[in-house]
Structure formats: structure tokens, C-alpha cells
N, C-alpha and C positions, 0 to 999 in steps of 0.2 A: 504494500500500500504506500501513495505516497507520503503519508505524513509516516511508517516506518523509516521510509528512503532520507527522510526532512533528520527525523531525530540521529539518524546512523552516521548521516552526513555531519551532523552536530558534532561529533565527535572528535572531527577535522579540524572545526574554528579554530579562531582567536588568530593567533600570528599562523603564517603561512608556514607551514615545515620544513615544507622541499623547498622554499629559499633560504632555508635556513644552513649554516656547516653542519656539517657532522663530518665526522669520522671516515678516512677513504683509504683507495690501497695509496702504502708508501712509492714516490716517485720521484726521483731526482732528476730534475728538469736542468739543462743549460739553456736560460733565454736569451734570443737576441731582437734588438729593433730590425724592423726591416722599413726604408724606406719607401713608402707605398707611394708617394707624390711627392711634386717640390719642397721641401723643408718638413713635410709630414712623412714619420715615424711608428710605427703599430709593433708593441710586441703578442703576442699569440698566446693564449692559456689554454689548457691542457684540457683535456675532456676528464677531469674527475670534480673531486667534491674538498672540502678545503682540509688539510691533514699536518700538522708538525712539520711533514716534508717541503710540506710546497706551500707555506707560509699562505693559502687563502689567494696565490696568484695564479687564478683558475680563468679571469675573464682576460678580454683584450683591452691594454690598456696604450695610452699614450701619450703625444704630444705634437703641436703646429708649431715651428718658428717661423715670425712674422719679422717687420724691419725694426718694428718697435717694442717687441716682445713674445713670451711664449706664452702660451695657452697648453695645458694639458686636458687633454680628449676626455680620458677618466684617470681617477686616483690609486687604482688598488686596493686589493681584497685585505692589507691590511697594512702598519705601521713600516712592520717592515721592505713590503712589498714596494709603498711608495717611495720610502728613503732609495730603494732598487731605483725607481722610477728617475727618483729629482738626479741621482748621480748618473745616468745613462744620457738627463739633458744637459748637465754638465760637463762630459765629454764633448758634448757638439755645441755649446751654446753658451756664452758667458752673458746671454741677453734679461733684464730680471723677468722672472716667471710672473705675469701678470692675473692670472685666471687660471682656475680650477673647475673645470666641470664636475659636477656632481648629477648623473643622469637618472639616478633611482637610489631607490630607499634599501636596495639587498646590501648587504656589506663585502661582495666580490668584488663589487665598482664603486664603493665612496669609504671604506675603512682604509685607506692608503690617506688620505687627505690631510691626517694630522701632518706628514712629512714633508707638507710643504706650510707649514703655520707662519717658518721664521722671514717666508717670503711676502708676507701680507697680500697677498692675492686676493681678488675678488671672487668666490666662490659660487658659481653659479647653479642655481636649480630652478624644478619648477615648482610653481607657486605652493604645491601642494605638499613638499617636499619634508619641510621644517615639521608639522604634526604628526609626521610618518615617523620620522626620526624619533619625533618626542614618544610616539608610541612604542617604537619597536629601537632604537638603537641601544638603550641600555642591554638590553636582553642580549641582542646582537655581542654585543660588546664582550657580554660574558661569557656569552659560545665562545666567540674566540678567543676571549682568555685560556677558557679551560681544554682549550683546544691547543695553541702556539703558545700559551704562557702571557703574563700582563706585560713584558716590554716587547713580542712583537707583535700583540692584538692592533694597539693604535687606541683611538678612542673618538666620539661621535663628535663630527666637524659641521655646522648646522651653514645651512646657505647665506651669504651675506648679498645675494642677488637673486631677488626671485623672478620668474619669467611668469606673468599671467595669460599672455595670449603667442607672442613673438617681441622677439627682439632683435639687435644686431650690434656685433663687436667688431672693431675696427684694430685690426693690427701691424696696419700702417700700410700692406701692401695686399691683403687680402679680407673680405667680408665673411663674419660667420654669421648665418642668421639661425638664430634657436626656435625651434616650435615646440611649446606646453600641450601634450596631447592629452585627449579624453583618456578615460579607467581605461589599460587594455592590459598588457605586460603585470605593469602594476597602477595603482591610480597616483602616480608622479609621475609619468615618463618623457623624458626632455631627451629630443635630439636635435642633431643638428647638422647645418648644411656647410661646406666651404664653398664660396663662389668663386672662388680664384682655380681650384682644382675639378669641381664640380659635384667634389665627392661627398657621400652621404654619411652623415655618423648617425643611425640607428638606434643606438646601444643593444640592450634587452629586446628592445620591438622587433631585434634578427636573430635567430637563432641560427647556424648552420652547421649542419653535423649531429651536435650537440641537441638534445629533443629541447623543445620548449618547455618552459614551467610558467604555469598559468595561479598570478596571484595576484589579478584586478578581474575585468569582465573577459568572458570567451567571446560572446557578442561586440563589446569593442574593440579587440585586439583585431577581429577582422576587418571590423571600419575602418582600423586609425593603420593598417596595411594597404587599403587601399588608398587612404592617404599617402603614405609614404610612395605607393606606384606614381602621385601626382605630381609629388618634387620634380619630376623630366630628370633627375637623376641616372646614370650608367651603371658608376658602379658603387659601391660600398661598403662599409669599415661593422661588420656584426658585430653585436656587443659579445660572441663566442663563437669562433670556426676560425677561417680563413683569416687571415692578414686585411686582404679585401677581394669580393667577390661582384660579380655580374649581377645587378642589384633584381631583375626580373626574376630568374630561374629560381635566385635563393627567397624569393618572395612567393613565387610559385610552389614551392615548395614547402615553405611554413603554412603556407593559407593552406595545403591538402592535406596538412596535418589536424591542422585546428579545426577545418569543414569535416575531417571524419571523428574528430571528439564531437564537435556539435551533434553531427547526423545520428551517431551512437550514440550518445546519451540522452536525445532526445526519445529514440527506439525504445532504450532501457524504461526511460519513465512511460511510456505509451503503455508499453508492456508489465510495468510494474513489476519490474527484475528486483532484485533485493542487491542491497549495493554490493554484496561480494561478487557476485556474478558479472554486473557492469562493469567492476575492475578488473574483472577477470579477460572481459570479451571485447570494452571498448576500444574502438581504434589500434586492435592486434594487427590491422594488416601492413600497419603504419612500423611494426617491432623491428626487421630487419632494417630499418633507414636511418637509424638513431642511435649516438651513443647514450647511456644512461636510461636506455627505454625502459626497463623493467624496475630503475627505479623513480621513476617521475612521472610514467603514464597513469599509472592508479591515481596520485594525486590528483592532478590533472584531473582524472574523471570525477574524482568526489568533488575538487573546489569547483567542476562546470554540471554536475548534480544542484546544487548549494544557488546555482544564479538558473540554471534552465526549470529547475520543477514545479516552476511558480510563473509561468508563461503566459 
């Protein structure tokens, strides 16, 4: 019945899980920048989950140097990760580091941010960003302690620039404009554009390789994609996969992910499957395409139970 499906699902609430760390296999990673465009920089994070090993530097993180300054893309999954970060733009850049993106509220892409405190940058988010944080970064903060230890956790960095609608930053020789999108990924999600390269920074709202995890709406993640098809954008920088990729195919690709959670779990509720079953059967045909499929599609299915069974 649906109100069993309603209470089972209950059980899921409160803070999102599967963006949460936990505990993965050990993996010693050598990371390097790869320079994907002029003066833009992407290092690549690994397809697991944040562990002692790999210090929480799981996403792709970066940086733009402009004639006037650097901008980092995102901050790192944790204290240590971004001190990695700031010293890698230091190799290339004795320019001060102006701005800090902060694209979402998970702690893979903004617990790096303390490591650039001493630079006074402007820390960019979206508007919704700051209450996310106040809700969920403590908690965050402790996973990763008890996860890497309190000096390379980091600790929660709150936006000192919020985005409500769009914006745009000037970095003397190129335009970045930000768009604040609706609930999809998660209900913060800021990405952003370079008009000088053309490239698209996504963050979270691209997954590729790597399965999505769904901890805003399923219904707007597919809107605020077909947003992102509207940018006229080529290619772009996923907040997990590739360096940078052919922005259609990897959007084609998410969306037939997301179109067969919707389509199953809509079946499930029609049919009034009991949530084991729908975890069991949603969107399997999607399992070979995805690293981490078997741990993140379940969720996935119960947090898109939670928003579809009340249609």
C-alpha cells in the first residue's frame, strides 16, 4: 500500500546518506591537473567513496587563471584535499586566488574551502547554499573527522556571495556567468559557464561514469538538464568522470538514467510493490553502465519513492 511505501521510505529521511562519506576500498591515487582549456586546469577523482586513503578527493576539482586573478572551479572533498589544490595553483600561478566556488552543499566539492581562508576570496554559492550548510555541514564535518581525522577533515566554509538568479565575474580576460538552479542534484546547485572557452562547469548536475545520486527532486534534475542542453555549450567539466567531456552524449546519458528511475518507480507505486522489491528491480537495466550502481541505485529509488508517490 502506498502509505506502507510513504512510512518504509520514512526510514531514509533526514540528511541524504548516499551523499554522505562513509567508508570505501583503500586507494592510492597519484593526481595530476590536466589542462582542459586556456589557463583552465581539472584534476579527476576516482570513482569511490571518501576513505583515510584518498583524503574525500573523490570529485573533480579545480581552477581558471585569468589576467587579474584565479578562480577555483571547486574546493575539495576536504582540508586536506584543498591545501593539495591551493599548492598545485601555486606551481602555475603566483596570481592572488580571488574566488572560491562552492557548487553544493555535499562535502566532496566545498570541505576543501577552509585551505584557501588565508587568501580572502570571495566564496561563491547559491543562494540556497548557507541553510544547507547550517543544516547538514556540522554533521558532514564529523563524518569526516571520524573518517580522515580533525586536521584533514577541514571545517564548514559558508558563502560570502550568494547567486539568486545569475551572475557574472570578471577576470580581466574572461566572463564567468553563474546560474542558481531549481531543487535537482540537490536544492543548491550552482554552475557555471566560461565565455572565453565556452566550457560548461556543471558540477553535480553531470555525472559521468560514476551513477548519479539523487538528493533534491528527480522531476527537477531532468528540467534543470534540459537547461543545461540550453547553454549552446560543446563541451564540459562533470562534477565526477572525465577531465571534460562532449556535453550532449554525457547529458544523454544521465537523463536515461534518471527517465528509467522515474519510469520504475513510478510502475512500483502503480503497482504497489513494497519498497524492497522496487530497490531490488528499479532501473537494473541501467546496472552495467555505472560505477557504484549497487551502491547508490537503491537510494536513489527510495529518495525518488519519497517525491513521486504523492503525484
Amino acid at each position: 500500500m502506498r502509505g506502507s511505501l510513504s512510512r518504509r521510505a520514512a526510514l531514509f529521511g533526514g540528511l541524504c546518506l548516499c551523499c554522505l562519506p562513509s567508508l570505501g576500498r583503500a586507494a592510492a591515487e597519484r593526481f595530476t591537473m590536466r589542462e582542459v582549456g586556456p589557463g583552465i586546469f581539472v584534476r579527476c577523482g576516482p570513482h569511490e567513496e571518501a576513505s583515510a586513503e584518498n583524503d574525500d578527493a573523490i570529485a573533480n576539482i579545480g581552477f581558471i587563471i585569468g589576467r587579474d586573478g584565479v578562480l577555483v572551479t571547486e574546493s575539495g572533498g576536504s582540508l586536506a584535499d584543498g591545501q593539495w589544490l591551493r599548492a598545485e595553483i601555486r606551481k602555475r600561478s603566483d596570481k592572488p586566488i580571488r574566488h572560491v566556488v562552492l557548487t553544493h552543499v555535499h562535502p566532496d566539492h566545498c570541505f576543501g574551502a577552509a585551505a584557501f581562508a588565508e587568501d580572502e576570496p570571495s566564496f561563491i554559492g547559491h543562494h540556497a547554499l548557507r541553510a544547507a550548510l547550517e543544516a547538514r555541514g556540522e554533521y558532514y564535518r564529523q563524518r569526516l573527522t571520524d573518517i580522515l581525522g580533525a586536521e584533514k577533515a577541514g571545517r564548514v566554509v559558508f558563502p560570502t556571495e550568494a547567486v539568486k538568479d545569475a551572475t557574472e565575474i570578471d577576470l580581466g580576460d574572461r566572463i564567468l556567468r553563474f546560474t542558481a538552479h531549481a531543487t535537482a542534484h540537490t536544492n543548491c546547485d550552482l554552475s557555471m559557464l566560461d565565455t572565453g572557452s565556452g566550457l560548461l562547469f556543471p558540477a553535480d548536475l553531470l555525472f559521468v561514469n560514476r551513477i548519479p545520486s539523487l538528493d533534491g527532486s528527480l522531476l527537477g534534475w531532468l528540467k534543470e538538464a534540459e537547461r543545461l542542453k540550453g547553454t549552446g555549450a560543446a563541451r564540459a567539466v562533470p562534477g565526477h568522470g572525465p577531465a571534460s567531456v562532449e556535453l550532449a552524449p554525457a547529458l544523454a546519458d544521465l537523463t536515461r538514467y534518471l527517465g528509467a528511475l522515474r519510469d520504475g518507480t513510478r510502475r512500483a507505486i502503480a503497482e504497489d510493490w513494497p519498497i524492497e522489491k522496487a530497490v531490488q528491480t528499479v532501473a537494473q537495466s541501467e546496472r552495467d553502465n555505472w560505477a557504484l550502481f549497487d551502491l547508490y541505485n537503491g537510494r536513489n529509488v527510495t529518495q525518488a519513492f519519497k517525491e513521486l508517490e504523492w503525484e
